[in-house]
C-alpha positions in Angstrom: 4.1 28.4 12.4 5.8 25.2 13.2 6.4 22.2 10.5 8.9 20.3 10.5 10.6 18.3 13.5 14.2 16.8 12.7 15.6 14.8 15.8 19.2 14.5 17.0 20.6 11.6 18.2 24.2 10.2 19.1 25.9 8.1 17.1 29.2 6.2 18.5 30.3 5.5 15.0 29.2 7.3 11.6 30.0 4.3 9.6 27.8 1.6 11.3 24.8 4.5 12.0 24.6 4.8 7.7 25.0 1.4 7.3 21.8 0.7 9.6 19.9 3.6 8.4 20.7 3.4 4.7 21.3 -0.5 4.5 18.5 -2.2 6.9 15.7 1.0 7.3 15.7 2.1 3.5 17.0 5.6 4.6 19.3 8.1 2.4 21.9 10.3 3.2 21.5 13.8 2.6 24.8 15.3 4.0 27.8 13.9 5.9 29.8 17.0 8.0 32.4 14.7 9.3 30.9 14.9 12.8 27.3 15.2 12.3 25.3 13.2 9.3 21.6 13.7 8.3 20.0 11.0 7.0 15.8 11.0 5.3 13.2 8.6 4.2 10.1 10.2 2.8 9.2 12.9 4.7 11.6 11.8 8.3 15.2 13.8 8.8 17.3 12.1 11.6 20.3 14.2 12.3 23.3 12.2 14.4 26.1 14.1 16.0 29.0 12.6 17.5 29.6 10.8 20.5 32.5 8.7 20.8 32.3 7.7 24.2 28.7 6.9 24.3 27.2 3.9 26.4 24.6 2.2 24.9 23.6 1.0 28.0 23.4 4.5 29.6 21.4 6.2 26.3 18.0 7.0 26.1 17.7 8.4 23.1 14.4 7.8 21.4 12.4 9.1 18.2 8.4 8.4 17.6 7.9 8.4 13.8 4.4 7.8 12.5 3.5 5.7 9.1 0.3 5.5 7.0 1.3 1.4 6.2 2.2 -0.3 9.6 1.8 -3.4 8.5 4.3 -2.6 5.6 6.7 -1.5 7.0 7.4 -3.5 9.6 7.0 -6.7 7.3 9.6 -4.8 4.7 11.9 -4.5 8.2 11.5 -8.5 8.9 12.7 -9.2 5.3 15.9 -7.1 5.6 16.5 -8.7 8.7 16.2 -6.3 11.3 16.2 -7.0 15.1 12.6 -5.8 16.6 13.1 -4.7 19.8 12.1 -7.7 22.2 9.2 -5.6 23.6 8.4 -4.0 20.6 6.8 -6.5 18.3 4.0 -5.2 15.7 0.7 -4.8 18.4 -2.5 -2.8 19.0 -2.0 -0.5 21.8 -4.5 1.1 24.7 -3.6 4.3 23.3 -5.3 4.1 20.0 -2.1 2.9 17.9 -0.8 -0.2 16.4 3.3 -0.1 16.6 6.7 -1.6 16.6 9.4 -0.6 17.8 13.7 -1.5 17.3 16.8 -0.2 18.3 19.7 1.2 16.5 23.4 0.6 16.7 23.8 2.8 19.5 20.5 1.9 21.9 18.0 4.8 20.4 14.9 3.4 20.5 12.5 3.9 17.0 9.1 3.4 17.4 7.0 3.2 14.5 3.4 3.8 15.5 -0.1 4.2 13.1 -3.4 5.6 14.4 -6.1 3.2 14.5 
């Protein structure tokens, strides 16, 4: 019955969340509703809402998206010059997957993860 999962996260600023998506992670818009903005890349939807008077230090917002190329992607990130996440570099993990993770203008975390 279920198939599709579309996250929601806040965004401080619609302007710099599509330039990070669209600009540095390859995403496109698919509709702009002043306050909320949905953004996709192959077969991920994001959805941001407003929230002007976020702290980045105080959110926790944070979005698991799996990928068939790994490797890829996170070497297609590198050349468009986007910050990994300090702990996050490309590794193997004890839970069977090899991931990356970085984090967005407004502190939600994206971790990209491949089974292996």
């Amino acid at each position: 019955m279920l198939t599709h999962i579309n996250p929601k996260l806040p965004m401080r600023n619609k302007t710099l969340t599509r330039g990070f998506y669209l600009n540095k992670l390859g995403f496109e818009e698919l509709s702009d509703y002043g306050d909320y903005l949905i953004i996709r890349k192959d077969h991920i939807e994001i959805h941001f809402f407003e929230f002007k008077n976020l702290d980045p230090k105080e959110n926790y917002g944070q979005v698991y998206i799996r990928t068939d190329n790994i490797d890829t992607l996170y070497q297609t990130f590198l050349d468009h010059q986007v910050g990994i996440h300090p702990n996050g570099h490309l590794q193997d993990k004890p839970w069977r997957q090899r991931e990356f993770s970085v984090l967005d203008p407004d502190n939600n975390l994206l971790t990209f993860g491949q089974g292996i």
